[in-house]
Jmol script that loads the backbone (N, CA, C; Angstrom):
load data "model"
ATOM      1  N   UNK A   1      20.695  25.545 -23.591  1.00  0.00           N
ATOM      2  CA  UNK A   1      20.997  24.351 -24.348  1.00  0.00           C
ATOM      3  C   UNK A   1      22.296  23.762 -23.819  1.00  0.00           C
ATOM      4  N   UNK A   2      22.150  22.655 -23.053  1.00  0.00           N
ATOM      5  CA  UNK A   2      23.461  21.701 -23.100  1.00  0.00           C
ATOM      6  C   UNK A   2      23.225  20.842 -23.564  1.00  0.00           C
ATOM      7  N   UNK A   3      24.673  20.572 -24.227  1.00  0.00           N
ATOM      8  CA  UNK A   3      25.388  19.185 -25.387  1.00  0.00           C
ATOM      9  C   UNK A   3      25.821  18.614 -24.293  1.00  0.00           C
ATOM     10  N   UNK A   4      25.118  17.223 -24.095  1.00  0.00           N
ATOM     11  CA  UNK A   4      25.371  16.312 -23.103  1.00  0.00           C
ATOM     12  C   UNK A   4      26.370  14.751 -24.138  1.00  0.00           C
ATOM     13  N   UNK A   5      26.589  14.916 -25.175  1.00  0.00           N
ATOM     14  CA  UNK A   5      27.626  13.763 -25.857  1.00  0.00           C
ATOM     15  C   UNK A   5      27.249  14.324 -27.071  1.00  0.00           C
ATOM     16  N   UNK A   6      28.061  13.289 -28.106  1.00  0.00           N
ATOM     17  CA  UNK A   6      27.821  13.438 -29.707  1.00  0.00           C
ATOM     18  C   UNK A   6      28.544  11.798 -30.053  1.00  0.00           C
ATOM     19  N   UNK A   7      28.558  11.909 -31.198  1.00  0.00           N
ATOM     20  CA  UNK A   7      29.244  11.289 -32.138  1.00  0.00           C
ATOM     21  C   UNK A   7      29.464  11.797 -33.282  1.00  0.00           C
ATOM     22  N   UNK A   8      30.873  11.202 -33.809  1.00  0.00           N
ATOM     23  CA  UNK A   8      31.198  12.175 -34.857  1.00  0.00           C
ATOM     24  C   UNK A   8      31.456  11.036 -36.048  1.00  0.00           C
ATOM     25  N   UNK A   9      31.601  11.779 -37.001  1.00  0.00           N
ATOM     26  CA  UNK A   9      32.443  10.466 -37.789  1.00  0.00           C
ATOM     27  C   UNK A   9      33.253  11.262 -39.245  1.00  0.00           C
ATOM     28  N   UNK A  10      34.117  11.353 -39.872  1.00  0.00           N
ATOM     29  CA  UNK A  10      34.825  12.060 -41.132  1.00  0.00           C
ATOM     30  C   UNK A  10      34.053  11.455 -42.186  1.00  0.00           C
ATOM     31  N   UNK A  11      33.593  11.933 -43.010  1.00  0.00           N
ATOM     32  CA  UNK A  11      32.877  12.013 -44.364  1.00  0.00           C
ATOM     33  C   UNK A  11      33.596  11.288 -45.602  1.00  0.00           C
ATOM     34  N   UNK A  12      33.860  10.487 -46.186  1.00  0.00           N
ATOM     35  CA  UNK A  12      34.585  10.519 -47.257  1.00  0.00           C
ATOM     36  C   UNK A  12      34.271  11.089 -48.586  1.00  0.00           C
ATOM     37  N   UNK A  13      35.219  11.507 -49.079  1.00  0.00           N
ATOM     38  CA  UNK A  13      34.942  12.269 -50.895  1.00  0.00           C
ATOM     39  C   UNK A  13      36.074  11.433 -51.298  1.00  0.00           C
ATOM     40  N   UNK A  14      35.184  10.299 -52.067  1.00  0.00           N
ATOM     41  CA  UNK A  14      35.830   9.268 -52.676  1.00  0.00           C
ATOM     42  C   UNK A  14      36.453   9.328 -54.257  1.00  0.00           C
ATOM     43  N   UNK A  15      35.978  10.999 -54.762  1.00  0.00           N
ATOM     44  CA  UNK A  15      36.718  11.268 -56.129  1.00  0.00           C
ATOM     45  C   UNK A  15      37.256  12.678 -55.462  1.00  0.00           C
ATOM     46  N   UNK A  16      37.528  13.078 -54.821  1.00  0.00           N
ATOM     47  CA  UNK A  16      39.032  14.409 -54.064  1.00  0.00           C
ATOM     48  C   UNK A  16      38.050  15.433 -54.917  1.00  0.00           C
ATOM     49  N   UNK A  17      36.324  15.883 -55.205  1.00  0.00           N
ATOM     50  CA  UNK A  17      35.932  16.843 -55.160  1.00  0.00           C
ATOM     51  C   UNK A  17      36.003  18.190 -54.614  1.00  0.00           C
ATOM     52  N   UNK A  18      35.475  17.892 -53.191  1.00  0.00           N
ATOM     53  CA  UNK A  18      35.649  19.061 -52.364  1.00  0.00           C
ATOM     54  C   UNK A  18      37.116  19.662 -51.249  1.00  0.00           C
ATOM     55  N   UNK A  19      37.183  20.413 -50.984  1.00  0.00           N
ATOM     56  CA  UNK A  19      38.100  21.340 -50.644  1.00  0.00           C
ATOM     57  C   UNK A  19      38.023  20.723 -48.920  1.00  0.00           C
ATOM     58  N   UNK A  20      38.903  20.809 -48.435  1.00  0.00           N
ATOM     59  CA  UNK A  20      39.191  19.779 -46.896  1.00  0.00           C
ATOM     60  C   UNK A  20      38.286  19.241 -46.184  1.00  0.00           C
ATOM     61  N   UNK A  21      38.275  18.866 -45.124  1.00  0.00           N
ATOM     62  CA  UNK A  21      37.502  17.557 -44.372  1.00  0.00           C
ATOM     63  C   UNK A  21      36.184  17.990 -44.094  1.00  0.00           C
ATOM     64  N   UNK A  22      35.050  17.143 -44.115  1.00  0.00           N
ATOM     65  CA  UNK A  22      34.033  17.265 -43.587  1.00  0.00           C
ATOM     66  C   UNK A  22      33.651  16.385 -42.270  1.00  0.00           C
ATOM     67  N   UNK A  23      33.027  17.023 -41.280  1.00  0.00           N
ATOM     68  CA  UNK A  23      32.458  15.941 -40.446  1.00  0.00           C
ATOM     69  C   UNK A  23      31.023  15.894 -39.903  1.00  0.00           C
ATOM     70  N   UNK A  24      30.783  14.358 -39.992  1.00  0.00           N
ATOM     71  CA  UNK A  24      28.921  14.666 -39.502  1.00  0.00           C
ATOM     72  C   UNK A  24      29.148  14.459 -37.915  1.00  0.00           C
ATOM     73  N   UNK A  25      28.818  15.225 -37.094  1.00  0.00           N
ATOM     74  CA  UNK A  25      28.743  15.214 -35.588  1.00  0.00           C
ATOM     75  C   UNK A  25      26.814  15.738 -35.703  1.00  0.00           C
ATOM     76  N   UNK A  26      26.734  14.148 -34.630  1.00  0.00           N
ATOM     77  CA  UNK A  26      25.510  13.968 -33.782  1.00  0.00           C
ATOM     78  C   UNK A  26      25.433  14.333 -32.155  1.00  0.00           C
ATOM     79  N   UNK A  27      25.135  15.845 -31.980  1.00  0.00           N
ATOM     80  CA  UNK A  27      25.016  16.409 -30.818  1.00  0.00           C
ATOM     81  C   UNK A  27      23.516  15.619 -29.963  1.00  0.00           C
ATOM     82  N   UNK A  28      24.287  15.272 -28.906  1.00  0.00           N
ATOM     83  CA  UNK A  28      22.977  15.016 -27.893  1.00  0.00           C
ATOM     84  C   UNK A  28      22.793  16.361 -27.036  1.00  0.00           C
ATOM     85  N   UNK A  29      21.371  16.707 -27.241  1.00  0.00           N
ATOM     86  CA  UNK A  29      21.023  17.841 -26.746  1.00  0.00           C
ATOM     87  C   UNK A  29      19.790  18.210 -25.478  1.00  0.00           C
ATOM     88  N   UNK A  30      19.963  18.916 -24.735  1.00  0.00           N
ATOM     89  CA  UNK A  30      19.129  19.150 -23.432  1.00  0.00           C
ATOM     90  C   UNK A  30      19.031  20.668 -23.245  1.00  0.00           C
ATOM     91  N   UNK A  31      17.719  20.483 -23.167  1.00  0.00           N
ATOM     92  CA  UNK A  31      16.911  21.887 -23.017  1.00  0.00           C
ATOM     93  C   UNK A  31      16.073  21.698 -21.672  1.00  0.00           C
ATOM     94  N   UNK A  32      15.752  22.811 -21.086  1.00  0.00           N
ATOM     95  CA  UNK A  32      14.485  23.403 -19.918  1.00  0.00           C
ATOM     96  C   UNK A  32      13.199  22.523 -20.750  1.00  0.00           C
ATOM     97  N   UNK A  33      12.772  22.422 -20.118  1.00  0.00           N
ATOM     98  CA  UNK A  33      11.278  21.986 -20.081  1.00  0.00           C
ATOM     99  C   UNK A  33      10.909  23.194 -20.860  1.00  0.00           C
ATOM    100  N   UNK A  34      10.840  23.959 -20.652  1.00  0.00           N
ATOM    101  CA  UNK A  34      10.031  25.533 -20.417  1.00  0.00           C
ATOM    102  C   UNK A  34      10.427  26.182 -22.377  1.00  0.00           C
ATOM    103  N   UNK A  35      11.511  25.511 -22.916  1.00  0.00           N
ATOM    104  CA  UNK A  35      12.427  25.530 -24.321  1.00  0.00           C
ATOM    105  C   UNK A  35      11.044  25.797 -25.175  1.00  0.00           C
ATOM    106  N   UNK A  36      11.166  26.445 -26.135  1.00  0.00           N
ATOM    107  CA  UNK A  36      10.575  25.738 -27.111  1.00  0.00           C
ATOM    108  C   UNK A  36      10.970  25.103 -27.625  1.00  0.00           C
ATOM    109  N   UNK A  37      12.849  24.474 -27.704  1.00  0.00           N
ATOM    110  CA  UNK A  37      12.891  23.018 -28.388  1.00  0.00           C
ATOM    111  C   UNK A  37      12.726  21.604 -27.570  1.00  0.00           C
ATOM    112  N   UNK A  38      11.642  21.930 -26.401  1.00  0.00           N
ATOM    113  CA  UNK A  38      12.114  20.782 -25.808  1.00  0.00           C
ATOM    114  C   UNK A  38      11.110  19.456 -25.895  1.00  0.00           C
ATOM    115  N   UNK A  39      11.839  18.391 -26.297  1.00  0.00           N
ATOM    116  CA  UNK A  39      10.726  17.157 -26.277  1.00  0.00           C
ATOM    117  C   UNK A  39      10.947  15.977 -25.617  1.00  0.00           C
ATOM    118  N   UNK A  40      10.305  15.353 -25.027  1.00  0.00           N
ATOM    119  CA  UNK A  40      10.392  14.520 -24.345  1.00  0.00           C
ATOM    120  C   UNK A  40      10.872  13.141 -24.978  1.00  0.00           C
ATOM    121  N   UNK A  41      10.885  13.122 -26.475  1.00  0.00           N
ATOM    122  CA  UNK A  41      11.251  12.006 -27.082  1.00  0.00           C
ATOM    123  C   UNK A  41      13.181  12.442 -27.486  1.00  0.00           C
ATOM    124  N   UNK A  42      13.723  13.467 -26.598  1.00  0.00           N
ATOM    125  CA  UNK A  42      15.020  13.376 -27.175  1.00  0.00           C
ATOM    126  C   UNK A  42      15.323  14.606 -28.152  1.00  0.00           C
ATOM    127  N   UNK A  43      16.255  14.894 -27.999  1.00  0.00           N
ATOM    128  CA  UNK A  43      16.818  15.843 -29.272  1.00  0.00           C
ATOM    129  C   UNK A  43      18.458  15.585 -29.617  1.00  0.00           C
ATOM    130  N   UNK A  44      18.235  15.830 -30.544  1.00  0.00           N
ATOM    131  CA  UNK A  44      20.095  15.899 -31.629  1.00  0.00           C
ATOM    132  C   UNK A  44      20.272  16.704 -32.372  1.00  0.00           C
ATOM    133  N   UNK A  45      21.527  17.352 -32.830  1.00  0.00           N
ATOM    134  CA  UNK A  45      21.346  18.283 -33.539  1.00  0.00           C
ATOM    135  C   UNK A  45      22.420  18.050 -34.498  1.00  0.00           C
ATOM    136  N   UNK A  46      22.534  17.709 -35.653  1.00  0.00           N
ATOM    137  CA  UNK A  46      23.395  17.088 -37.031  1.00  0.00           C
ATOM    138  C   UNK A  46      24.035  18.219 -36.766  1.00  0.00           C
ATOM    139  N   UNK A  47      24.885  18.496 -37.582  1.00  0.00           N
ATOM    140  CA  UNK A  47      25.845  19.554 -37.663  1.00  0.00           C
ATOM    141  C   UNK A  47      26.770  18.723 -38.909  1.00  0.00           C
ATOM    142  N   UNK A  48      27.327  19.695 -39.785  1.00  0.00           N
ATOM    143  CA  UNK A  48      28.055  19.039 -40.353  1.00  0.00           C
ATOM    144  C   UNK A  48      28.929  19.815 -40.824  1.00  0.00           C
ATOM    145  N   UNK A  49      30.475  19.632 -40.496  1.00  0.00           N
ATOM    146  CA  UNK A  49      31.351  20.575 -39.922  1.00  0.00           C
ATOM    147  C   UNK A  49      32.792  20.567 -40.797  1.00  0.00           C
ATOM    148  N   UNK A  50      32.990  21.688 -41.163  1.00  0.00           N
ATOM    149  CA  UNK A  50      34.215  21.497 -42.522  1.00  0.00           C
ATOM    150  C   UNK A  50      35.465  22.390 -41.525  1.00  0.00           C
ATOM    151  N   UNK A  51      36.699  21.225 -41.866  1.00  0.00           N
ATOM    152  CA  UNK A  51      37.988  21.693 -41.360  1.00  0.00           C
ATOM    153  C   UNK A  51      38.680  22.129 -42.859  1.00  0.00           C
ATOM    154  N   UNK A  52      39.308  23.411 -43.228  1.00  0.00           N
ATOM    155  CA  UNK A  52      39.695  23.473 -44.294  1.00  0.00           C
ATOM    156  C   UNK A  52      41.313  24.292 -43.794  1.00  0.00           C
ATOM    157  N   UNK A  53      41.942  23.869 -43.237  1.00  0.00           N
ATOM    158  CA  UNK A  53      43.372  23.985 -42.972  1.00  0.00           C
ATOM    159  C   UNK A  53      43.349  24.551 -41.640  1.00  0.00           C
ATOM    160  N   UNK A  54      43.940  25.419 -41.270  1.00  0.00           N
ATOM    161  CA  UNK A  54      43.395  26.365 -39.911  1.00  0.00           C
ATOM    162  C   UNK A  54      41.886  26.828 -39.657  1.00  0.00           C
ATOM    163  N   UNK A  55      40.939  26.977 -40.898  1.00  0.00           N
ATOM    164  CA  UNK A  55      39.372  27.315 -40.758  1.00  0.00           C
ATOM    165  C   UNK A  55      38.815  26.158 -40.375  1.00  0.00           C
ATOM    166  N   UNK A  56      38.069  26.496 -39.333  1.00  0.00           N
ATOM    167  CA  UNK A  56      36.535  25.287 -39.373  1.00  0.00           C
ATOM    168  C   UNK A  56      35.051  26.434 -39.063  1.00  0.00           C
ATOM    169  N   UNK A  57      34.348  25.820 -40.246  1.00  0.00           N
ATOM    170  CA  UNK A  57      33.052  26.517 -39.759  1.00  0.00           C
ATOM    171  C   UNK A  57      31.707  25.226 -39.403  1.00  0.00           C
ATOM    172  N   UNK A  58      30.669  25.680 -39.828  1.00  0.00           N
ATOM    173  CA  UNK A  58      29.463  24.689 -39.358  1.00  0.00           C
ATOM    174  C   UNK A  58      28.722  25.271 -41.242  1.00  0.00           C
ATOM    175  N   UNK A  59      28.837  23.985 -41.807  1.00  0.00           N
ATOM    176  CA  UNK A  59      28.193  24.242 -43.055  1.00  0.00           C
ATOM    177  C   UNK A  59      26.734  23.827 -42.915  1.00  0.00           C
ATOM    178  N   UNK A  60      26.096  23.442 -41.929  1.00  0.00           N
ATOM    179  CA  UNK A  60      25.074  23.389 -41.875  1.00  0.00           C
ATOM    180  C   UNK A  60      24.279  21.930 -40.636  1.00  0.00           C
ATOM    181  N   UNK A  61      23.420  22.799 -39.819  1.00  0.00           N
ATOM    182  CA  UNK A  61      22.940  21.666 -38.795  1.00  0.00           C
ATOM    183  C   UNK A  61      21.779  22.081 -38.822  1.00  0.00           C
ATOM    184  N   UNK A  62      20.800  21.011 -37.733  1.00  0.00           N
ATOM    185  CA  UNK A  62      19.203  20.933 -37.718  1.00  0.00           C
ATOM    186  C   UNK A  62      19.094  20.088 -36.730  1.00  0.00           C
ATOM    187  N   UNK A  63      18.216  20.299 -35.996  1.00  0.00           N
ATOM    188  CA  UNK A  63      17.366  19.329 -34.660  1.00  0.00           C
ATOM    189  C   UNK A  63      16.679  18.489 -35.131  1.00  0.00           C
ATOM    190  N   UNK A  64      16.946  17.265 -34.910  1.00  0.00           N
ATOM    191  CA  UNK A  64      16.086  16.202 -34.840  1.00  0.00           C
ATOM    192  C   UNK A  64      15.704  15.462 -33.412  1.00  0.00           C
ATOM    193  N   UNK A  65      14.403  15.212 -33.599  1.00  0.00           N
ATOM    194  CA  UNK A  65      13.730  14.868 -32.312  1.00  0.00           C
ATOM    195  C   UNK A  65      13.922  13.302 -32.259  1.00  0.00           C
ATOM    196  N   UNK A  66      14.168  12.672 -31.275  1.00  0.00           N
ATOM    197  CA  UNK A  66      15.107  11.429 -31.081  1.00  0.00           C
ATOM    198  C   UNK A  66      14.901  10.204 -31.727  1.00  0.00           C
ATOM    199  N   UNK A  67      13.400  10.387 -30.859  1.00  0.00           N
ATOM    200  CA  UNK A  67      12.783   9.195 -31.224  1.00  0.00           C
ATOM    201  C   UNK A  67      12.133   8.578 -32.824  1.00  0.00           C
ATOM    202  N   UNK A  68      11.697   9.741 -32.832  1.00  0.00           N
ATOM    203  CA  UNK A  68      10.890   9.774 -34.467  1.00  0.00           C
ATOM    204  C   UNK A  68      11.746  10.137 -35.865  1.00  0.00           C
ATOM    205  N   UNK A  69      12.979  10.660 -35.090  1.00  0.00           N
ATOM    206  CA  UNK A  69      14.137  11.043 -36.440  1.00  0.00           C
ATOM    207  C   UNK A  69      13.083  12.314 -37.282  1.00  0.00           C
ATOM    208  N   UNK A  70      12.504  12.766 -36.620  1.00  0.00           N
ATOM    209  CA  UNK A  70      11.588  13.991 -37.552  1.00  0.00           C
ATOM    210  C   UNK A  70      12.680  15.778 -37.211  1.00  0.00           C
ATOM    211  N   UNK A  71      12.674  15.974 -38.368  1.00  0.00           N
ATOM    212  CA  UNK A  71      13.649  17.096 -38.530  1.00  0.00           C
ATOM    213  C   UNK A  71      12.951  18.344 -37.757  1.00  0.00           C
ATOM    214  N   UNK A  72      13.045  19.079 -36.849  1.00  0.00           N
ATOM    215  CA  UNK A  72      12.436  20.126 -36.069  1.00  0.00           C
ATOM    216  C   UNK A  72      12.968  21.302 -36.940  1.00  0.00           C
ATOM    217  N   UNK A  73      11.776  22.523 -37.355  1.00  0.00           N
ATOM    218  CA  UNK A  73      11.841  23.639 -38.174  1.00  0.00           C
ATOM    219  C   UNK A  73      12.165  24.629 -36.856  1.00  0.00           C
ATOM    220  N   UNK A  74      13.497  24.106 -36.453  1.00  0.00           N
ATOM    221  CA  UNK A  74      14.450  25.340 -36.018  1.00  0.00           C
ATOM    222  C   UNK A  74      15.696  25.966 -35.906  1.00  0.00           C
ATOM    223  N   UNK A  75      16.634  27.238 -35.918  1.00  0.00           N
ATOM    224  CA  UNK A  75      17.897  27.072 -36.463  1.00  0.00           C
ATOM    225  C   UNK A  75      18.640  27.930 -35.159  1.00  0.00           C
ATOM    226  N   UNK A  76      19.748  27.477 -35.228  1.00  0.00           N
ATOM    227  CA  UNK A  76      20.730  28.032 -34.181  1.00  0.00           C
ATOM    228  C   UNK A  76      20.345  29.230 -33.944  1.00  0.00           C
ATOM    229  N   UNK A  77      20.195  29.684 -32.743  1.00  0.00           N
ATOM    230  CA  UNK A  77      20.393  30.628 -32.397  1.00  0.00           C
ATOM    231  C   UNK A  77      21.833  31.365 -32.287  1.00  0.00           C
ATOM    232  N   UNK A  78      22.737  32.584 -32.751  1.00  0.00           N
ATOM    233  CA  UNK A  78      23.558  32.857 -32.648  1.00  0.00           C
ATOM    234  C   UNK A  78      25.009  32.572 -31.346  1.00  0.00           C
ATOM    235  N   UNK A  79      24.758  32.320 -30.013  1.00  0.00           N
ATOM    236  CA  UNK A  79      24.711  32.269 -29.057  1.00  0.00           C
ATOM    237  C   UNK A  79      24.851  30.947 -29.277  1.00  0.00           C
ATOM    238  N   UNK A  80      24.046  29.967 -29.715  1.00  0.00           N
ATOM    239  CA  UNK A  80      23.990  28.360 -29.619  1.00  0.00           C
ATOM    240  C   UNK A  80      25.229  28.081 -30.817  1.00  0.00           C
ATOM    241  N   UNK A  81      25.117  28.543 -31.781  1.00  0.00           N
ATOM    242  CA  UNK A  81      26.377  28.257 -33.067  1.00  0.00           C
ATOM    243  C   UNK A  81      27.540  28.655 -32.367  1.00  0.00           C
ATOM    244  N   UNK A  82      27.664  29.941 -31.498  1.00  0.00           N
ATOM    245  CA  UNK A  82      28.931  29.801 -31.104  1.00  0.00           C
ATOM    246  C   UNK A  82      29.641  28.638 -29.895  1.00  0.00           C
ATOM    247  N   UNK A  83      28.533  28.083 -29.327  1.00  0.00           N
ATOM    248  CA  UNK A  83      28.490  26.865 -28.278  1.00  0.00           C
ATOM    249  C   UNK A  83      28.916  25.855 -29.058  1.00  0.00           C
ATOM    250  N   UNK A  84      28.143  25.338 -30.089  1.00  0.00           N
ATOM    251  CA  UNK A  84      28.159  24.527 -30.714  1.00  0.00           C
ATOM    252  C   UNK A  84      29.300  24.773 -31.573  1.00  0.00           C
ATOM    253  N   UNK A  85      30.020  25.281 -32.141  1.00  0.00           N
ATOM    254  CA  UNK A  85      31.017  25.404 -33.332  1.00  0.00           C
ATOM    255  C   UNK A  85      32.573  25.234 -32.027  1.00  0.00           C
ATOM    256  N   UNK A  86      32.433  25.904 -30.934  1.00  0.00           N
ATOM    257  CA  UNK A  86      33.448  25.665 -29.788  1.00  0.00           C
ATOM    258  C   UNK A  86      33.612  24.381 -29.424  1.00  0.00           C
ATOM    259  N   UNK A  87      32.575  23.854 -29.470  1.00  0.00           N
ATOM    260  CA  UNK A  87      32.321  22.016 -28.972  1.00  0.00           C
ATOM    261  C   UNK A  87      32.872  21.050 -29.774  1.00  0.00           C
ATOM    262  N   UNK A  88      32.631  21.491 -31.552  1.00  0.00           N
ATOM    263  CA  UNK A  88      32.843  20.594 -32.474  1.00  0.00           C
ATOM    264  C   UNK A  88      34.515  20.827 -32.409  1.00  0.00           C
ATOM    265  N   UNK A  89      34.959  21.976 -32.661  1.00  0.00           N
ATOM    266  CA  UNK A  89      36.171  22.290 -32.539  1.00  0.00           C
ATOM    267  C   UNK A  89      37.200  21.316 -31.523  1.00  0.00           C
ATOM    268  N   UNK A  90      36.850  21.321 -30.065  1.00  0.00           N
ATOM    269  CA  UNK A  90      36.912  20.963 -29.122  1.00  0.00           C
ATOM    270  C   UNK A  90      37.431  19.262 -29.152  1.00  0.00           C
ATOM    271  N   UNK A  91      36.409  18.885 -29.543  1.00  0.00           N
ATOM    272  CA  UNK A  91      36.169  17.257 -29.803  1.00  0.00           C
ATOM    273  C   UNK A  91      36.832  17.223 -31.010  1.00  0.00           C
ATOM    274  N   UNK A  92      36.845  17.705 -32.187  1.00  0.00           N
ATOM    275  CA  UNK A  92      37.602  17.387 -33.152  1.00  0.00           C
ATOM    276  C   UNK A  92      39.710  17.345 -32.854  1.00  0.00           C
ATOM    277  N   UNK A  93      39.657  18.133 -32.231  1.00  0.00           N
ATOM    278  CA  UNK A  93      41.325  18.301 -31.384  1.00  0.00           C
ATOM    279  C   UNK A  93      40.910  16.735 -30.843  1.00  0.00           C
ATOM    280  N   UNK A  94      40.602  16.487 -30.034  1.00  0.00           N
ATOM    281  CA  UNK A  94      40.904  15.060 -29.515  1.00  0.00           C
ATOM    282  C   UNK A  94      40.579  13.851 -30.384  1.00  0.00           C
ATOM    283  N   UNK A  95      39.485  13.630 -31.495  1.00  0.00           N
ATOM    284  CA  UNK A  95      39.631  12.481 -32.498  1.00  0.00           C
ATOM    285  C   UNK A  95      40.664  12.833 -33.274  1.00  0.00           C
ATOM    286  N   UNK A  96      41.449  13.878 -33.639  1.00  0.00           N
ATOM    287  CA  UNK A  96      42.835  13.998 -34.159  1.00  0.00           C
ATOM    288  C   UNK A  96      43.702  13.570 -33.599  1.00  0.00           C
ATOM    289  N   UNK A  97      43.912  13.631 -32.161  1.00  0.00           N
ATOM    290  CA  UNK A  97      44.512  13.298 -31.450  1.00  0.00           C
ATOM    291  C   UNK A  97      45.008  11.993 -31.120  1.00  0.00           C
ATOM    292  N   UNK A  98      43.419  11.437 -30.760  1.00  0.00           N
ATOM    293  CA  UNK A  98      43.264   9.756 -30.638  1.00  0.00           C
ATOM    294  C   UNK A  98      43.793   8.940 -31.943  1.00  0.00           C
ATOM    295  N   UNK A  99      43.519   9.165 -33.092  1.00  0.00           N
ATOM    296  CA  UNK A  99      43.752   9.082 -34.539  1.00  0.00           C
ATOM    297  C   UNK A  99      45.430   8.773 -34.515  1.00  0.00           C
ATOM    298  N   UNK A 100      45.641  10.143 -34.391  1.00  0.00           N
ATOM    299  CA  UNK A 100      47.394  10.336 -34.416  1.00  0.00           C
ATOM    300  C   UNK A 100      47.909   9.279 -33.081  1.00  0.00           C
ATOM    301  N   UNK A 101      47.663   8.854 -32.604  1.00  0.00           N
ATOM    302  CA  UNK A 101      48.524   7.617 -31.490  1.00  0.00           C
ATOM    303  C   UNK A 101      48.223   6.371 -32.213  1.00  0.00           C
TER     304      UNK A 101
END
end "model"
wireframe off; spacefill off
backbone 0.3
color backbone group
């Protein structure tokens, strides 16, 4: 699995409910032919990603197939969450970054 881009964007909690930041990041994703996630109409994988002071985890993501926006019944592989949770991390340091200038 390579994450070939994303987009991200910060969540708002417009009554200060929940406990620190959330973010929805839209992974663009590429698989082998040979994958079982692989489709020719595209893949993404939501993720939606909580910074809570020094912690960030992945509260929850899912594949969607590009074209059709149809949710694919499959879940990280261990190995892929740690790819993926390094990435969000990654990119989140630099929209902090960009933000803060």
């Amino acid at each position: 699995m390579n994450i070939i881009g994303h987009t991200v964007e910060l969540l708002e909690d417009p009554f200060g409910l929940l406990s620190g930041d959330r973010y929805e990041y839209f992974l663009n994703i590429e698989v082998d032919e040979d994958d079982e996630l692989y489709t020719d109409k595209g893949l993404l994988l939501k993720v939606l990603f909580l910074v809570e002071g020094d912690q960030t985890r992945i509260l929850q993501s899912y594949f969607i197939e590009q074209a059709t926006e149809k949710v694919l019944d499959f879940e990280l592989e261990e190995d892929e969450a740690e790819q993926v949770q390094a990435y969000c991390e990654q990119n989140l340091q630099s929209l902090q970054e960009t933000e803060s200038e």
